[in-house]
N, C-alpha and C positions, 0 to 999 in steps of 0.2 A: 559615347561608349565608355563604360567602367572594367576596367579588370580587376577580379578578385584571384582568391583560391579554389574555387569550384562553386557549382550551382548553386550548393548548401547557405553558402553566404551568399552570395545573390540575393536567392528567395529572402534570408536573414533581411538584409538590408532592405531589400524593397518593403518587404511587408511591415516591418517596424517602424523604418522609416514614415513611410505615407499612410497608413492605417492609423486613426487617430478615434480615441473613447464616443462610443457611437455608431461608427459605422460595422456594416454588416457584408461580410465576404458569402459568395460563393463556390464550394469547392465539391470536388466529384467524390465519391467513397470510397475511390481507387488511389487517393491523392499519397503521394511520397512521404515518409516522417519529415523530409527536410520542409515541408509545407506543414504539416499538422502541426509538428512539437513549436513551431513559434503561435501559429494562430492560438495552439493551446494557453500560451503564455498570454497572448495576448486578452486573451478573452477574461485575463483578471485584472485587464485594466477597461474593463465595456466596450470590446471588440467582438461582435457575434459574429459566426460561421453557420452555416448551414450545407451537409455534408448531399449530394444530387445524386440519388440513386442510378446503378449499374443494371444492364442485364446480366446477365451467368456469364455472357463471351464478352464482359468488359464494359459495350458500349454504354454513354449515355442515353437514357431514357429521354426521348424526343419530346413524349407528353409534360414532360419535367419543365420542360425550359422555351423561351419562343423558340429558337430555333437550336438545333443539335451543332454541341462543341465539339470539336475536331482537334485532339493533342495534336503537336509536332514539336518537331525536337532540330535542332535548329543543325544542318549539315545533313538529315536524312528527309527531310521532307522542303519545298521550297517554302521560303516564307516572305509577305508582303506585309510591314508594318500597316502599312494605310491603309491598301485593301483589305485586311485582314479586320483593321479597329483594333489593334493591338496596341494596348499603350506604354505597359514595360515588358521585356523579355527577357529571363534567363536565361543563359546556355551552362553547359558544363563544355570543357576542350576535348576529354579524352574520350568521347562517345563518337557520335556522327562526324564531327570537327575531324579526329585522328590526330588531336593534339597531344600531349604528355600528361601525365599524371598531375593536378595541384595549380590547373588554368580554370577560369571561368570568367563570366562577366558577365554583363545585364545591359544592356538597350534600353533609352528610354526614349521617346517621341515626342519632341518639343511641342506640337501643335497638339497634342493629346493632355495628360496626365501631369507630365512636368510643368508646361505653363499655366494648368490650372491650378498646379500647386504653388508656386513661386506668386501669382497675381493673388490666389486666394488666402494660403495660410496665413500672411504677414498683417491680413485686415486687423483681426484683434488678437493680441498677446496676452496667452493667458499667463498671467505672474501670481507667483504664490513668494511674500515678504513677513519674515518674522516684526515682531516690534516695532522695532528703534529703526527698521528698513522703510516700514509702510506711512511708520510716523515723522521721520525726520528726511530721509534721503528722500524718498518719489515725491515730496511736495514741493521738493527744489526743482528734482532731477525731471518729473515729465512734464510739466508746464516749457521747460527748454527745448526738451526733445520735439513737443506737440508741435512749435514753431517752426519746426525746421522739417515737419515729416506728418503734415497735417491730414493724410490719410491712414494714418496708423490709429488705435484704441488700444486701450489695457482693460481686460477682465481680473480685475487684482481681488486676493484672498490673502488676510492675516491671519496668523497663525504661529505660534513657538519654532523655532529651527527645524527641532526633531520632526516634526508634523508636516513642516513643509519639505524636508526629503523623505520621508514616507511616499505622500502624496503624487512627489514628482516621481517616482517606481514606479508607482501605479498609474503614471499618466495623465494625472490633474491639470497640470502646468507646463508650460512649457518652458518656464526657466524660472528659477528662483534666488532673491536674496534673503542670505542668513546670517548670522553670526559667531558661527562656531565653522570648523572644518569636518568634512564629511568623509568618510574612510570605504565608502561603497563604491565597489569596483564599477557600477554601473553608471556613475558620476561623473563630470569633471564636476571640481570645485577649483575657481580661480580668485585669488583676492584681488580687491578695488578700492578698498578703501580699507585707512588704518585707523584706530581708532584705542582708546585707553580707558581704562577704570579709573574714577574716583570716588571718594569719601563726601555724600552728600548729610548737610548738618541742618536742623532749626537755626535760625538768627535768636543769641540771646546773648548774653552777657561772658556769658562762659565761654560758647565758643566762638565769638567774637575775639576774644581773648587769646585763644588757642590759635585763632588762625594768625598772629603775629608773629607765633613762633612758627612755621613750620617746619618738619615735619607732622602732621598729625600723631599723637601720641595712641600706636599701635594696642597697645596693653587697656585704653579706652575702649577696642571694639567687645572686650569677654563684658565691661562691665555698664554697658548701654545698649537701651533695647534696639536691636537692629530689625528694618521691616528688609526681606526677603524676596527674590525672583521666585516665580516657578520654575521647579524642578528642571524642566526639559530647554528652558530657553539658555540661548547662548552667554546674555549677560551671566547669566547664575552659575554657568560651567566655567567662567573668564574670575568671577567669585572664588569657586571652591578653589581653583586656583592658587589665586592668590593666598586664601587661607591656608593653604599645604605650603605655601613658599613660607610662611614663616610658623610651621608646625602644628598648625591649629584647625580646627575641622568646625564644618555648623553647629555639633552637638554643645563645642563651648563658649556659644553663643548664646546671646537672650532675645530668642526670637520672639518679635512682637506679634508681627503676622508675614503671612507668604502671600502673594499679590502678585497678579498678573499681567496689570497694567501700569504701566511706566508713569503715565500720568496719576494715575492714581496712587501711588509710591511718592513721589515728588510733591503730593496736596497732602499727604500725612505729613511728612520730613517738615513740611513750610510752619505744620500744625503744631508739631511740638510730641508727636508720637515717638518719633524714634530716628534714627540716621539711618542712612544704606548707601549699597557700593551701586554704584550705575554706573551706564555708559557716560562719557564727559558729551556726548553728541548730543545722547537724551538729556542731559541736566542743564544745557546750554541756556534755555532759554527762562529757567527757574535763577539761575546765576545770574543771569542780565538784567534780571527784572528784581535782584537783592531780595530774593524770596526765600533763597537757601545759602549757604554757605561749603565753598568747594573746597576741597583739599585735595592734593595730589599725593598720590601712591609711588612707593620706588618704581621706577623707569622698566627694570627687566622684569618684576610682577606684575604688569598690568598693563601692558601695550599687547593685544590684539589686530585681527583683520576682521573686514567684513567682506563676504563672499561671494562673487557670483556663480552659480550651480544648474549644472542643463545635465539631461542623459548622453550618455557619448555617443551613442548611437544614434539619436535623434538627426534626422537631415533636415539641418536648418534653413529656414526659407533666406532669402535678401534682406527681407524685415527684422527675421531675427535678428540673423547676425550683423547687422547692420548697428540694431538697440543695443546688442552686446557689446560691439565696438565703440560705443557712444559713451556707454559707461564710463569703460577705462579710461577715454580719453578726457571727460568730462571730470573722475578723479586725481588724474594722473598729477594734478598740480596742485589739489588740496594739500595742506597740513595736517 
């Protein structure tokens, strides 16, 4: 048993919780707003309702359904989870109950609803990971997890930060990692990982050179062609950044090109197109293999987090949170 504030959250919880893009509710035409105004939300993330006509004195239309639903409201009619096939229930306190004002709470039946949701949601996690998430962290990170929790799966989808809380609003994913921080009330956003910007170069003569002396000589970036994040992704907000920490904006930059994809950013840089700021996570492997040349940014402009981001209201399975806690603890000792 749960205690909330009243019915209203109840219903909240239950229906948002457990109703996931796809499935399709039943409800009478008589139904409460505390029942319709979420279903309604819901149904902009591919949640169907379909409303079961009334007669004039209320009841359920028998020809509608196999057999006729029968409301009860839990302190004025007797109620039997099991015999009934009842899988969660609402109450409010201060109706039937004769509780006070601002009680309620919700019942759920473990051999019903709740255990098929715990044994079933956790099968595949659907992950939505920006960039530098899908390309560098999951190729370490789930191969470890796989081992240790070999009946789990990831349905994963790449995509820019922004895109991937978008998505998680509307119910896409069921947790996502990004790289920038998220300001949606409807969020948690937790960091896991820390991570920095640097200065990726071509290997040639010059900044071979330059890289003896470090610092990289800032006043270089107005007058070399720089290649560019896309707009929305987090590397490119961790960017602009930086460029405002020392007065300067993209416009007094010589943009080469704007590019989407990290790797493809890091095989111009190698070519001799132009320089750019990356994640040090993303460049790593371009820098070990003396393909590009790194430079480090001052410390308080360019040290970032990377994020983990679920809806807060979402009721997590075992699975989940389980992979969530795997995270943290799996970065909790990186550098």
């Amino acid at each position: 048993m749960v205690f909330t504030k009243n019915a209203t959250e109840s219903l909240n919880i239950l229906l948002k919780g457990f109703l996931k893009p796809c499935d399709h509710v039943l409800v009478s035409s008589m139904e409460h707003n505390a029942v319709m105004r979420p279903l309604v939300q819901l149904s902009r993330q591919s949640v169907s309702f379909t409303r079961i006509p009334c007669a004039q004195d209320g009841q359920l239309l028998p020809e509608s359904l196999p057999k006729l639903l029968k409301p009860q409201t839990a302190g004025t009619w007797p109620i039997h989870m099991e015999e009934m096939h009842i899988d969660a229930l609402a109450f409010t306190g201060h109706k039937g109950l004769s509780g006070p004002q601002g009680i309620g709470g919700f019942l759920l039946r473990w051999d019903g609803l709740l255990r098929h949701w715990d044994r079933q949601a956790g099968q595949i996690i659907r992950l939505g990971a920006s960039t530098i998430r899908s390309a560098y962290i999951l190729p370490e990170l789930l191969p470890a997890y796989g081992k240790e929790h070999p009946g789990t799966y990831f349905s994963i989808h790449q995509s820019n930060s922004q895109d991937i809380i978008n998505r998680l609003l509307r119910g896409d994913f069921d947790i996502g990692l990004i790289g920038m921080e998220s300001t949606e009330a409807a969020l948690s956003c937790v960091p896991f990982y820390e991570d920095r910007m640097v200065i990726i170069t071509p290997v040639n003569d010059n900044f071979l050179s330059l890289s003896q002396h470090e610092p990289f000589p800032l006043e270089l970036l107005t007058r070399t062609p720089v290649i560019l994040r896309e707009k929305h992704s987090g590397s490119r907000k961790s960017a602009d950044r930086f460029l405002e920490s020392l007065g300067s904006r993209e416009e007094n930059l010589q943009a080469a090109a704007r590019i989407n994809d990290q790797e493809a950013i890091k095989n111009l840089v190698a070519q001799g197109l132009g320089i750019s700021i990356l994640s040090e996570r993303a460049a790593r492997n371009f820098v070990n293999e003396k393909r590009v040349l790194v430079f480090q940014l001052p410390e308080t402009a360019v040290r970032r987090s990377l994020y983990l981001i679920y809806p807060k209201h979402y009721m997590l399975s075992r699975s989940l949170q389980g992979f969530m806690n795997y995270i943290l603890r799996f970065y909790s000792k990186d550098p």
